[in-house]
C-alpha positions in Angstrom: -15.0 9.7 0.8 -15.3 9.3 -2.8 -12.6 8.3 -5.0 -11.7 7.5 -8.7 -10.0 4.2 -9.0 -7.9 3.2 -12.2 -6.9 -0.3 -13.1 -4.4 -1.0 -16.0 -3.1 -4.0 -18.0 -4.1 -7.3 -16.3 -5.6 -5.9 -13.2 -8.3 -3.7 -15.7 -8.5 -7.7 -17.3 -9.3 -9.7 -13.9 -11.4 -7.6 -12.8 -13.7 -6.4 -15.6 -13.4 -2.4 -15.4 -10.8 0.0 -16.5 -12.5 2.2 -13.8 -14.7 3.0 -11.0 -16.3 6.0 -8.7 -16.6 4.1 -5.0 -17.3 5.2 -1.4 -14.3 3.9 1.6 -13.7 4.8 4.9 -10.2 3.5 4.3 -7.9 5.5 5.7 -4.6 4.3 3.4 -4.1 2.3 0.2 -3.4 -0.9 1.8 -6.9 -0.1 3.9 -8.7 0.4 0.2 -7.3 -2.9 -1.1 -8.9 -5.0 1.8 -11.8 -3.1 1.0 -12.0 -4.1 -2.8 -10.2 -7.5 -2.0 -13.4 -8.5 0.0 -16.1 -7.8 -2.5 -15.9 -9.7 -4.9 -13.7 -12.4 -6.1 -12.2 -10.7 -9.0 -10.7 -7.9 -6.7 -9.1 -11.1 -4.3 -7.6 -12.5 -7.4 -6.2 -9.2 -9.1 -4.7 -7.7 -5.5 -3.4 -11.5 -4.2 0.0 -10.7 -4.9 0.6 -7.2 -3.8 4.4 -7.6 -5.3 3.3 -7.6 -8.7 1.1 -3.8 -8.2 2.0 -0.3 -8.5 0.1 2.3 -7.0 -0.4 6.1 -7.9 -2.1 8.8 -5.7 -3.4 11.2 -7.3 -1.0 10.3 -10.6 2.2 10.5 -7.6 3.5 6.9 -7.6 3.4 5.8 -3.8 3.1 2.9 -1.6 0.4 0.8 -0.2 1.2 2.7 3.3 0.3 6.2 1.5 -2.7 8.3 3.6 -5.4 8.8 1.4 -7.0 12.2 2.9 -8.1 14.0 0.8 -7.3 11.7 -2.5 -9.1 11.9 -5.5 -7.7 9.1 -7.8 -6.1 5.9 -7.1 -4.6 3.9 -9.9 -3.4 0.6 -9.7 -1.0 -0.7 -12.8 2.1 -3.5 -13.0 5.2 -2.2 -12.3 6.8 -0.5 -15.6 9.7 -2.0 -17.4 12.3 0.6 -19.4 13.1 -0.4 -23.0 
């Protein structure tokens, strides 16, 4: 499948793109972020602490356990603060 993927804040910093079109066969979030986690480097250091990153499915916030059929988007930010 094809799908959009969104980084914010300091995982768009470590890793060098505010976004990308990719190709997975993962089947769930957690599935994508072993995919991206073994390419390169960058994606290892900005997903090495999984307690410190959000996750949206197509813009509904979710958890790494979320089913991506038939996803779109995936966005990855740091969780949000109120002020």
């Amino acid at each position: 499948m094809t799908l959009d993927v969104l980084y914010f804040a300091w995982l768009r910093e470590r890793i060098g793109l505010s976004q990308e079109r990719i190709e997975t066969d993962a089947l769930t979030v957690a599935d994508l972020v072993e995919e991206l986690r073994a390419r390169e480097d960058r994606y290892a250091l900005a997903f090495s602490d999984l307690s410190a990153v959000r996750v949206a499915v197509d813009q509904d916030l979710t958890e790494f356990d979320a089913p991506l059929a038939n996803a779109r988007e995936v966005a990855f930010f740091p969780p949000m603060t109120g002020g």
